[in-house]
C-alpha positions in Angstrom: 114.9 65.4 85.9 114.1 65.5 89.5 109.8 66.0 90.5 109.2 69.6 91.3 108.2 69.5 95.6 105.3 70.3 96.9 104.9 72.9 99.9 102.8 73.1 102.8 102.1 76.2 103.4 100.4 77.6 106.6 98.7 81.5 106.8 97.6 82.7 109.9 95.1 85.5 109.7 92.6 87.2 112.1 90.4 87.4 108.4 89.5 85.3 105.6 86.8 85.3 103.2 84.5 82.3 104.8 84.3 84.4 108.0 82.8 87.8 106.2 81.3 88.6 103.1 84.0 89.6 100.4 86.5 89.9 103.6 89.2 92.7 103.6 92.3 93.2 101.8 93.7 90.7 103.5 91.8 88.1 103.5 90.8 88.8 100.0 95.1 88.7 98.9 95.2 85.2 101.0 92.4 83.4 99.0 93.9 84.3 95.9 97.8 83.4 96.7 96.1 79.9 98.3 94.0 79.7 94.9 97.7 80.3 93.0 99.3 77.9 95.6 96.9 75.0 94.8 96.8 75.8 90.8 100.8 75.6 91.2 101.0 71.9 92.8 101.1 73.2 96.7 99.2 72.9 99.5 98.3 75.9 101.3 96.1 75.5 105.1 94.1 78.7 106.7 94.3 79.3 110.3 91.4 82.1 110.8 90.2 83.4 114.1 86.2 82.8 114.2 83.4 82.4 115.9 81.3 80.5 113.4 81.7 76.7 112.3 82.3 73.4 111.3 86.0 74.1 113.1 87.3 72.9 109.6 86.1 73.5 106.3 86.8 73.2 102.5 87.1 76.6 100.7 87.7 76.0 96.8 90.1 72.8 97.7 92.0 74.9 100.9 91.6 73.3 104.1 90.1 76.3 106.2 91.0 75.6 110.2 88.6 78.4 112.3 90.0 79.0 115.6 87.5 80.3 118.3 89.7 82.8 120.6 89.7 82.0 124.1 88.1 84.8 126.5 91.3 85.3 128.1 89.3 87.9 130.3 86.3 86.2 130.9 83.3 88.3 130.6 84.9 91.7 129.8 86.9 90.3 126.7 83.7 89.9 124.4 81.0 91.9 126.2 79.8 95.2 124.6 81.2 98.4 126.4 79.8 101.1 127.5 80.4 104.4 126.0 83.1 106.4 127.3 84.9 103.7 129.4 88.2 104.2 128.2 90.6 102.3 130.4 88.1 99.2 130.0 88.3 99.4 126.4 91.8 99.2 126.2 92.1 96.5 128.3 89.6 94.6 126.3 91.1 95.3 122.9 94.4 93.5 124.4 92.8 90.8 126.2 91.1 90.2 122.3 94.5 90.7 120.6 96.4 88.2 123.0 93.6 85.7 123.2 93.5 85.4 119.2 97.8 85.4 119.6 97.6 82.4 121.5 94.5 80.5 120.2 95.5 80.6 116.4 99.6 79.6 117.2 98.2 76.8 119.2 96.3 75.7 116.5 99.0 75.7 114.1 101.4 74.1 116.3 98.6 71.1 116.6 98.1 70.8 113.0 102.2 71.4 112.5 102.5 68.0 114.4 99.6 66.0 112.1 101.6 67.4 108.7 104.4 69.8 109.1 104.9 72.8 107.2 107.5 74.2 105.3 106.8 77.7 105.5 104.1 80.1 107.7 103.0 83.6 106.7 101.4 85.8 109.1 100.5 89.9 109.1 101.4 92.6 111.1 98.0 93.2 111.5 97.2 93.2 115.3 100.3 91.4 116.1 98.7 87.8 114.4 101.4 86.4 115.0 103.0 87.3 117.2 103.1 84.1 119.4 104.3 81.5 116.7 107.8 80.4 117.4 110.6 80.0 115.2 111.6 76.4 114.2 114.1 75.1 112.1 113.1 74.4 108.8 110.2 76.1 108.6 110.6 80.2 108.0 108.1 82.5 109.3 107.2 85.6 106.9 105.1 88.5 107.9 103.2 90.6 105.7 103.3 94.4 106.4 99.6 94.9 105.8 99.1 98.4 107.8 100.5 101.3 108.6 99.6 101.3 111.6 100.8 104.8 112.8 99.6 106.6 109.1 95.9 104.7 109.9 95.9 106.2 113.2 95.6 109.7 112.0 92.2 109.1 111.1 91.1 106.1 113.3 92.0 108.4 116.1 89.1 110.7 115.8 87.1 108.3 117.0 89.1 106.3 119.6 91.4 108.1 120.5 93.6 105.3 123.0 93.3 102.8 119.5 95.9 103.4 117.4 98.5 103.9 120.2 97.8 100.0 120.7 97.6 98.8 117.6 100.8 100.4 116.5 102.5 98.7 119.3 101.7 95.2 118.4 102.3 95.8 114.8 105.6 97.5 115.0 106.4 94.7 117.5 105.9 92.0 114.7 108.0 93.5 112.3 110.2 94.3 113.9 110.7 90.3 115.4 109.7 89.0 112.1 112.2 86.8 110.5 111.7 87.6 106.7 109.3 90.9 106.3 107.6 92.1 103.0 105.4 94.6 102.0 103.0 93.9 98.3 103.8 97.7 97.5 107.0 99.9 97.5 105.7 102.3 99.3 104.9 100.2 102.2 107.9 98.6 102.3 109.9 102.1 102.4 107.4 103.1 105.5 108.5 100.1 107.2 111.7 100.0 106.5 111.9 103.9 107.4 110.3 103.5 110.5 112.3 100.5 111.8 115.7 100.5 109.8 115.1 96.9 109.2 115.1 94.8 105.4 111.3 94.6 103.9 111.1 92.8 100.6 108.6 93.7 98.0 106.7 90.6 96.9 103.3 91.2 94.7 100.3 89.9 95.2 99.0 87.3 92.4 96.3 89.2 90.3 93.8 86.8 89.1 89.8 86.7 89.2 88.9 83.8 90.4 85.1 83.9 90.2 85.0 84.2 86.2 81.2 84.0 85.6 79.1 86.7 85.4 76.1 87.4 87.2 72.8 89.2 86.2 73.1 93.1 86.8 72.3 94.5 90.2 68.9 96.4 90.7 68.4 99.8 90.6 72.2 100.3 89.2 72.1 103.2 86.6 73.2 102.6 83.2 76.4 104.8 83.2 77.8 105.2 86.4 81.0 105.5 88.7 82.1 102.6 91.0 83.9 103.2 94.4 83.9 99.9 96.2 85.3 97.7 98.7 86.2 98.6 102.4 85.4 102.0 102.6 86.5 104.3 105.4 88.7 107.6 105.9 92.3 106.6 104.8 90.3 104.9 101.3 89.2 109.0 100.5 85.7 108.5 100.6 85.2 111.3 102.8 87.3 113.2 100.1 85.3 111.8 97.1 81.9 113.2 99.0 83.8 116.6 98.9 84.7 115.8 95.2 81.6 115.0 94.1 79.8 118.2 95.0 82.5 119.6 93.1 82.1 117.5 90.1 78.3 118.0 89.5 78.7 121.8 89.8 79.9 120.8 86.0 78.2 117.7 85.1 75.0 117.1 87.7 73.9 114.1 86.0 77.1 112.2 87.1 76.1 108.9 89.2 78.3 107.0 91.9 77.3 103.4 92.8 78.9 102.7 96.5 79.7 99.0 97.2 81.0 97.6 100.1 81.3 98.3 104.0 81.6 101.3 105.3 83.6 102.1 108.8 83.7 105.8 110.9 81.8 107.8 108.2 78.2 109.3 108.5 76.8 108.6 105.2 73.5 110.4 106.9 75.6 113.3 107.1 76.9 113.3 103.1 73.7 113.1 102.2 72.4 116.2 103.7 75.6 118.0 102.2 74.6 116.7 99.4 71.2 117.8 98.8 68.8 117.0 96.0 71.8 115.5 94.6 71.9 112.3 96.9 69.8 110.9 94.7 72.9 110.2 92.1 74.8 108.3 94.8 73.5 104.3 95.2 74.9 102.9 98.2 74.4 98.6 97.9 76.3 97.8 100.8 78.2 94.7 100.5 77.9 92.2 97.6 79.3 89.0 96.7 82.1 88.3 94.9 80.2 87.3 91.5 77.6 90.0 91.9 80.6 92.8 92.6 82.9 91.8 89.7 79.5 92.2 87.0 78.9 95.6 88.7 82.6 96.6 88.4 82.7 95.4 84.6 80.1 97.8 83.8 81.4 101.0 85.3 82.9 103.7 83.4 85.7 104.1 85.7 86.8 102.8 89.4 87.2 105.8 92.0 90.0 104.6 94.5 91.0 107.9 95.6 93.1 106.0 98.9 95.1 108.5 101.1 96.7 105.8 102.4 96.7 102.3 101.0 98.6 99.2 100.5 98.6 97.7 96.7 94.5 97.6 96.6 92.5 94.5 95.3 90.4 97.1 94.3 92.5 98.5 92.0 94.3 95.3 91.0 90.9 93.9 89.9 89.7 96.8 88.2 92.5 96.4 86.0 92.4 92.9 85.1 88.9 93.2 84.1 90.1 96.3 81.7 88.1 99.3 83.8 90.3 102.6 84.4 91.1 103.9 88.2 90.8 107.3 88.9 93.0 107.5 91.8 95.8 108.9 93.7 99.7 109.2 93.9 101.6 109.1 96.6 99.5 106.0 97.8 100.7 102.7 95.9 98.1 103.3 93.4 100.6 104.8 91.3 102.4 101.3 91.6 99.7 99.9 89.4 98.0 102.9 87.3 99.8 104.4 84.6 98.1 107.8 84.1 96.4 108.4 81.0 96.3 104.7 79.8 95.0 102.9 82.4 93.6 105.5 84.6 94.0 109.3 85.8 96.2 109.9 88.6 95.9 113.3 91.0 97.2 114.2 94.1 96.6 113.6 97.6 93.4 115.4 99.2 93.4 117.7 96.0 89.7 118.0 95.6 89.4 119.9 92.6 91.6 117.6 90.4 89.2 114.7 91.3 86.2 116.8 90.3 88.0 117.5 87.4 88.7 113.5 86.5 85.4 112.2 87.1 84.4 114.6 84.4 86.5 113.8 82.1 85.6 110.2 82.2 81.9 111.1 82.2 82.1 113.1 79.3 84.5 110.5 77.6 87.1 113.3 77.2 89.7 110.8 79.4 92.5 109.3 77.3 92.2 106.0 79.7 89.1 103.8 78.4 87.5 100.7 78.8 88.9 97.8 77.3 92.6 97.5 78.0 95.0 95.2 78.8 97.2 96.1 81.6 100.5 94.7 81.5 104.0 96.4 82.3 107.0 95.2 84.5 104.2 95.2 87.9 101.9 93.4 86.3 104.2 90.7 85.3 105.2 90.5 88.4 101.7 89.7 90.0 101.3 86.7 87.1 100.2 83.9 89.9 102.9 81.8 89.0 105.5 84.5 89.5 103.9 85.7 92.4 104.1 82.1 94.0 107.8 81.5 92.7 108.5 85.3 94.7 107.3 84.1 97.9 108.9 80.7 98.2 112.5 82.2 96.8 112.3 84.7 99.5 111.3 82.4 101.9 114.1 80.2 101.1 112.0 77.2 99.7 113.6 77.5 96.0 116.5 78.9 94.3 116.2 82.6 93.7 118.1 85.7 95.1 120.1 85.2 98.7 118.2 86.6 101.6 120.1 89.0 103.9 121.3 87.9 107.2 
């Protein structure tokens, strides 16, 4: 019986989880599928834009390579902006994109040359990738991450030239990319909608890969709500805030604990809506991985009330650990939740319903409790050693179904 191969495996990223506490989605999905990779016999290397050192680092046995972008503008690629000068801050956002295009292919062409890979992932996010060229042998994949133009509805409030941008270099690598995939359905239809091209579906591996647990955070309540990770508009916090006032109309002693980093909302500003009642709302800020994982195993319930979203880690590790997910359909959530068991579901922007689920779960009137194991046809398929043999079959590396032309 012929020894199974071993893959090299290369993921370009402008994130990973060395550069930034806890990361983002994405650089919290690439740490676990190079933690899968290595537990499956492969070899997966980072490529990260950064501005910090060593230029190579260990990360749990990955080889980590952190590529300082270029200032392909000179001063005004890097230099703060003043407000209201527009044209200059487009110009800068590009000169950023194309100088982290260039530095981080560069990079992986070097290392290609040390040790060659036999496969290279990159996002759509900001176009990553966008300057890596095709070579035989070795198949590119891009991850539909964003969508872009669904983002921009809210990102556009507060810069209004951004998303116009961004959606150009996304759409741009997916539409070149040679294989395209999405983790959830519903980004993959977007995608595919948009740009009448094939996108796969291939999950991400669900595992928790910091086990141990941690002593509790200060100044947590003992019974409270979690809404954590990378907070912002198109997550619904803004709609939670409206929720919430809702919810303690009914049950005032509900409590929210708020983990994580917060982008374009004025927390200030929630708090005065809020009024005496601010004082149930604990904002931590971000935490690290074993301090965040004790907090979540302690909640009642995890709020991830997403208006637009992309298979969340959030949600993914809430239900690993056996903690419902009050959160939305319409949004991918509903890819992982099954309402009533493992969470409630309600609908998009529908403030009331929320209201109404949080207090359900406070008053321990919600069929979906603490404890469970998730499992169903999704789950299985984000087992890490499915969701490894998923990704190499599509990208050609093993036998598994044909890929389209």
């Amino acid at each position: 019986m012929a020894a199974k191969r071993s893959f090299r495996i290369a993921f370009v990223t402008p994130g990973f989880v060395t550069e930034r506490n806890n990361a983002s989605g994405l650089g919290n999905y690439i740490n676990k599928m190079a933690q899968a990779l290595v537990r499956a016999g492969h070899v997966p290397e980072i490529f990260v834009s950064s501005f910090s050192g060593p230029d190579r680092l260990d990360h749990n046995g990955v080889c980590v390579h952190r590529v300082h972008p270029r200032p392909a503008g000179g001063w005004l690629s890097w230099c703060p902006m003043p407000p209201g000068w527009r044209g200059l801050g487009q110009l800068r956002y590009v000169m950023q994109r194309r100088s982290a295009m260039i530095t981080l292919a560069a990079a992986l062409e070097a290392r290609d040359r040390e040790a060659p890979f036999d496969l290279v992932q990159s996002p759509d996010t900001d176009g990553t990738g966008l300057e890596i060229q095709p070579r035989e042998g070795r198949p590119h994949l891009v991850r539909c991450s964003i969508m872009a133009e669904l983002n921009a509805v809210e990102e556009a409030r507060r810069r209004p030239w951004f998303p116009g941008f961004q959606s150009r270099y996304i759409l741009r690598t997916v539409r070149r990319a040679e294989i395209a995939y999405a983790p959830s359905q519903f980004g993959a239809n977007y995608y595919e909608k948009r740009l009448g091209r094939r996108v796969h579906v291939i999950r991400p591996p669900a595992l928790i890969e910091i086990p141990e647990e941690v002593a509790p955070v200060a100044g947590v309540p003992e019974r409270y709500l979690l809404h954590f990770g990378t907070l912002n508009p198109s997550k619904g916090t803004l709609w939670l805030a409206e929720a919430l006032g809702l919810a303690w109309q009914r049950e005032p002693e509900i409590k929210v604990v708020v983990a994580g980093d917060i982008h374009n909302i004025d927390t200030e500003g929630m708090r005065r809506r809020w009024g005496e009642r601010a004082r149930n709302v604990i904002f931590l800020g971000p935490l690290r991985k074993p301090q965040l994982y004790t907090l979540l195993r302690g909640a009642l319930a995890s709020l991830a009330p997403s208006i637009i979203d992309n298979l969340p880690n959030t949600v993914i590790e809430s239900l690993l650990l056996g903690i419902p997910v009050i959160g939305t359909r319409g949004a991918s959530i509903d890819e992982l939740v099954e309402d009533g068991r493992t969470g409630d579901l309600v609908a998009l922007r529908d403030a009331p319903a929320l209201a109404e689920a949080m207090v359900r779960v406070w008053r321990d009137e919600s069929p979906a409790r603490r404890g469970f194991r998730w499992d169903g046809p999704v789950a299985r398929e984000m087992q890490p050693e499915t969701a490894v043999g998923n990704l190499l079959k599509l990208a050609g590396l093993i036998p598994g179904e044909s890929l389209p032309n």
